[in-house]
N, C-alpha and C positions, 0 to 999 in steps of 0.2 A: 279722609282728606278729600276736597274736591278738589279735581282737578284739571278745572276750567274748561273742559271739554264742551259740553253742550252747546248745539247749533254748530259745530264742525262738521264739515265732508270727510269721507274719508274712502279709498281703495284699496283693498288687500290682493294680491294674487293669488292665485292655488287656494283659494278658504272655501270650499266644500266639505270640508274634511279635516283629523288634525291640527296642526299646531295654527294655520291659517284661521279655521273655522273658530279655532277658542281664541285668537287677536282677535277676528270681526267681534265676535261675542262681547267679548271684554270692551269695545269699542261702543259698540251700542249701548252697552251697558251705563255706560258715562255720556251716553247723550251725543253720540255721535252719529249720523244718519250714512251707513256703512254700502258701499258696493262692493259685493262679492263675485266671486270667479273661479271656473272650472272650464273644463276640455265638452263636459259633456252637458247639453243643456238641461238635460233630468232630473240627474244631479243636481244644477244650479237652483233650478226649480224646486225644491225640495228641501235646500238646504234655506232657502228665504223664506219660503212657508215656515219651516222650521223658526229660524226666527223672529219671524214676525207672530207666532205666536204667543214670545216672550215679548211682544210689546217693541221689539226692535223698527227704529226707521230703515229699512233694507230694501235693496235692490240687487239684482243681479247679472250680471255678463256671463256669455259662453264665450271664451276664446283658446285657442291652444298655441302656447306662446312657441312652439318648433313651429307653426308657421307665421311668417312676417307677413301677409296678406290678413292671416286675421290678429295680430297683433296692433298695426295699422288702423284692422275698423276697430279696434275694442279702442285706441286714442284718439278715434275721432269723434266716439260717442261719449266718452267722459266730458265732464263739466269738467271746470276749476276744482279739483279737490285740494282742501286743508291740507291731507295726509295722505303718501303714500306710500303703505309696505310692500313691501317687494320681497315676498314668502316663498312664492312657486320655485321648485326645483325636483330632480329628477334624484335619485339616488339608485344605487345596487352595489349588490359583493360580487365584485368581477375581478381575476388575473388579470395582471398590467399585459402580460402575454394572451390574453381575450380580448382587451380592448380595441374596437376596430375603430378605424378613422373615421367611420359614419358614427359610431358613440362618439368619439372627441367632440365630434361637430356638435351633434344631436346635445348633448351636456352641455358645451358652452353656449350655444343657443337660445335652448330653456334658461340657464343656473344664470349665466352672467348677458346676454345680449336683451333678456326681458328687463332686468334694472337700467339697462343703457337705454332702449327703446322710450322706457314709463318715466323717466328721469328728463330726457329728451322733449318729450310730451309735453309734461307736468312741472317741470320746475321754471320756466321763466313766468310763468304766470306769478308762483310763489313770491317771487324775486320781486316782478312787481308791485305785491300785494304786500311787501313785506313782512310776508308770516306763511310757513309754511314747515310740515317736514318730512324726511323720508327716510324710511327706518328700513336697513337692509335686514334679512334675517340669515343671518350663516350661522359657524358653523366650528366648536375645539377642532375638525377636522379641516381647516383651513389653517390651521395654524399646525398642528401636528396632522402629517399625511397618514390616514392608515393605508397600508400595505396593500390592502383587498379592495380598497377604494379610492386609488389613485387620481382615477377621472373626477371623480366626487368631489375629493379632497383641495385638488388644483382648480376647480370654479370656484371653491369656497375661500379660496385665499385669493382667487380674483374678485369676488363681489369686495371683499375687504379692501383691495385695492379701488378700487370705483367708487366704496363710498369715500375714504379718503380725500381722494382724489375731488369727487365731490362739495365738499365741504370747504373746502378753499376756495369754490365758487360763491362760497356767500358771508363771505368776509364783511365784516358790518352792517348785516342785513337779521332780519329776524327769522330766519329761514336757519333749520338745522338739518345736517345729514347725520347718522349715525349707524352703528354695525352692533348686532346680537349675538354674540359667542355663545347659540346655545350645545349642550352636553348631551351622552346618550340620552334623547327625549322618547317615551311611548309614544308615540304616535301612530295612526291607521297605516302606514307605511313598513312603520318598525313593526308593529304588533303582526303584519304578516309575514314578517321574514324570524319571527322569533319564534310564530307556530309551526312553520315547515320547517326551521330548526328543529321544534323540541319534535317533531312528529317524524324525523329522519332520524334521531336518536333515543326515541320512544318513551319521552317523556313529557308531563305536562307543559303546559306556556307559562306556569308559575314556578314549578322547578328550571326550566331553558335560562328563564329572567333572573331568576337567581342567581345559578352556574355563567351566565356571563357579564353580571358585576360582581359578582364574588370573585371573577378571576381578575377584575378592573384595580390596578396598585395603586393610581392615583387619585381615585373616586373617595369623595371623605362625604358624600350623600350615603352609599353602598346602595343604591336603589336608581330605579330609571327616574328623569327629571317630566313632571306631565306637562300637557303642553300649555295648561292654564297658567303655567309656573312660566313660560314662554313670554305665555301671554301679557302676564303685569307688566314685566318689565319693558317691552316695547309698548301698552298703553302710557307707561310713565313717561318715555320716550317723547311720546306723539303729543304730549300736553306742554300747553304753556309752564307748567312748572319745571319742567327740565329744558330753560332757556340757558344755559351756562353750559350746557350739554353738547357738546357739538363736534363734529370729527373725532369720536370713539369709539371703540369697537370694548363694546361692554357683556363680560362675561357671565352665563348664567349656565354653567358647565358642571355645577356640582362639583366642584374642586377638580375635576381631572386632570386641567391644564398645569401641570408642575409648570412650567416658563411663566414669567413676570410677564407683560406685554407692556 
């Protein structure tokens, strides 16, 4: 299917890496001329090279969205982009009794005050332009809290709240907001918190991945979701073929979510 993408801009946050880096991917891939983004500019560097030696149109930003001084320059160097995803976010397995008020801040900062900020930026131009969209990426974890990731859990049902909210801003315009409900996904993130699992309990990263969806009741994948499986569905998002699309927070959770939404 094509899907009208070519000669679109587009911004992703956090795509150095994981579920980011395979949206840019996916992006470029359709003809998309992608600006990408990390904390660290080596990284950034690296991961464009990277790209561009598949032929991608790319560029890249260093910014680190906990602070609002470089979030600031990273919107004043963007152009008008087409699309913007709004990926970046922080996770960990922490007690609600560890979590200190410099995490709260520190979480909602990153997870939900970067979408406000790049939203802020970037969408009245869209508006003007009548065509644009911004595709949040959260989180089954925003809708069900787990226990060990409470702080996680509650930006992820705030970004769902903002795009909502969002999306009523552009009532009869061509311009879409939208939310990603994705599922346990491997990602560079998860894949390191599942080797110091399986290496505290002295087993491989392919036995750990197993033992913790094999204990998952409402998973009907039985498998971690990748991030290029992420990835399609917010490129489907980001095209003109999903113009009927708009204010949904659309699931790609591997069945976890038992709730209807």
């Amino acid at each position: 299917m094509d899907l009208k993408l070519t000669g679109k801009s587009a911004f992703v946050s956090g795509s150095t890496q994981g579920i980011g880096y395979a949206i840019a991917t996916r992006l470029a891939a359709e003809g998309v001329a992608v600006t990408i983004n990390g904390r660290d500019p080596v990284r950034v560097s690296g991961a464009v090279e990277s790209l561009r030696r598949n032929g991608a149109t790319v560029d890249g930003i260093a910014a680190d969205f906990s602070d609002v001084g470089d979030v600031s320059s990273l919107c004043d160097r963007l152009a008008d982009v087409d699309i913007l995803v709004n990926n970046v976010g922080l996770f960990e397995l922490k007690s609600f009794d560890q979590i200190t008020d410099d995490d709260w801040q520190r979480y909602f900062e990153v997870n939900v005050m970067s979408g406000v900020r790049l939203a802020r930026a970037l969408m009245p131009a869209m508006l003007d332009r009548d065509w644009g969209r911004i595709v949040f990426v959260s989180s089954e974890s925003g809708v069900d809290v787990p226990a060990e990731m409470i702080h996680y859990g509650t930006t992820k049902t705030a970004m769902l709240s903002l795009g909502n909210g969002l999306a009523k801003l552009t009532k009869g315009t061509g311009v879409t907001v939208n939310s990603v409900l994705g599922g346990p996904t491997y990602s560079d993130g998860v894949a390191r918190t599942v080797e110091a699992l399986a290496d505290a309990q002295s087993l491989t990263a392919d036995e750990m991945k197993a033992a913790i969806m094999g204990t998952n009741p409402t998973s009907l994948l039985q498998r971690f979701i990748e991030p290029d499986e992420i990835a399609n569905m917010v490129t489907f998002l980001a095209s003109p073929i999903a113009s009927a699309t708009n204010g949904a927070a659309i699931r790609v959770d591997g069945g976890v979510l038992a709730t209807v939404l």
